[in-house]
Phi, psi and omega in degrees: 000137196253181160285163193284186180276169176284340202293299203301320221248344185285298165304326151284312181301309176330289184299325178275351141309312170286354176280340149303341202234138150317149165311163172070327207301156194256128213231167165187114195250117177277123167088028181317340214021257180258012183084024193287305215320293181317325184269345129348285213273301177313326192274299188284328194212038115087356171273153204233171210163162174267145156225154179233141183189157193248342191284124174297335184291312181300331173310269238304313173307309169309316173282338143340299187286344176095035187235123166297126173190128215273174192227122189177136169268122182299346186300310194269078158023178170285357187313347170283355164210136194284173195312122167084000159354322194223173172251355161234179162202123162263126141241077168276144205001084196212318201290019157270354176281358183241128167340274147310046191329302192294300180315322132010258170300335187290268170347299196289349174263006185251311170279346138304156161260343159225148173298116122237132196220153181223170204171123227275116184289105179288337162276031180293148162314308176324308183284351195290311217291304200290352164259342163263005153285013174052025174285089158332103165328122151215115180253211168277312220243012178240048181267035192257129171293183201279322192293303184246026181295151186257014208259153183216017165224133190251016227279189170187159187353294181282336175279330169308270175338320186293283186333284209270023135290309171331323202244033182015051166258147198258142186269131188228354169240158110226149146253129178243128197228134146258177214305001118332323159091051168251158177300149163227135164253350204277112181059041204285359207266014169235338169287268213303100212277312177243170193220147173214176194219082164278136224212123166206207200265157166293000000 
């Protein structure tokens, strides 16, 4: 078995999102880039949504795509939509790239009624082995070197998990996967290359 591809590993990340949200349902994907997610979810579950992004090319890329989508740094929080606007609000793999972890998650749960956020787990065995090899971890879901990596945040399963006790978000899902894409039940914060999350208020 081999690991999947990015192609491949994009489409999975697509499909277990989208197997959290009903049809029709009204979305909102934060850090959107070019809008395949949004266009994934319109095309298999008929649902319609915003993506937000601040790179002009990824704009540029959402309107390619058929995908609406405002230009606004998520960083300044959501105040341009009101509290329960949409029933999902996504980040997929992007909130390690943001600053305003909390505020963040705070927003998407206020104009949402649920959360999804997925995100590459830094405490994977893969990654253990290459910092005690005295290495910055570079993996499928870490490819980046230390120098142009775009991630600013390094966290992992149980500090995720720390985090939305802190801020009193009810964890109501996880799914955890290796680089393979098979589910780990075993250990997911040392097994588990990727992590995903439905995430709402208690």
């Amino acid at each position: 078995m081999s690991p999947l591809t990015p192609k491949e590993r994009e489409r999975f990340d697509f499909a277990v999102i989208a197997g959290w949200i009903p049809a029709g349902r009204h979305v909102l994907d934060l850090g959107c880039g070019d809008g395949r997610l949004l266009r994934y979810l319109a095309e298999t579950k008929s649902i319609s949504g915003y993506g937000v992004e601040i790179d002009h090319e990824s704009v540029l890329g959402c309107i390619r795509n058929g995908v609406d989508v405002i230009q606004i740094d998520i960083e300044g929080g959501l105040s341009g939509f009101e509290d329960g606007a949409f029933s999902h609000a996504i980040i997929s793999q992007a909130l390690q790239t943001m600053h305003s972890t909390e505020r963040i998650l705070g927003e998407m749960l206020r104009v949402a009624d649920e959360a999804i956020v997925s995100f590459p787990n830094f405490a994977y065995r893969v990654n253990r082995e290459a910092i005690a090899a005295g290495h910055m971890p570079v993996s499928e879901d870490l490819p980046y070197e230390w120098y142009d990596t775009p991630n600013v945040r390094f966290f992992t399963i149980v500090d995720f998990e720390a985090l939305c006790a802190k801020l009193g978000i009810a964890i109501r899902e996880r799914l955890a996967f290796d680089v393979y894409g098979q589910p780990v039940a075993d250990d997911p914060n040392l097994n588990g290359s990727l992590a995903f999350y439905r995430l709402g208020r208690p």
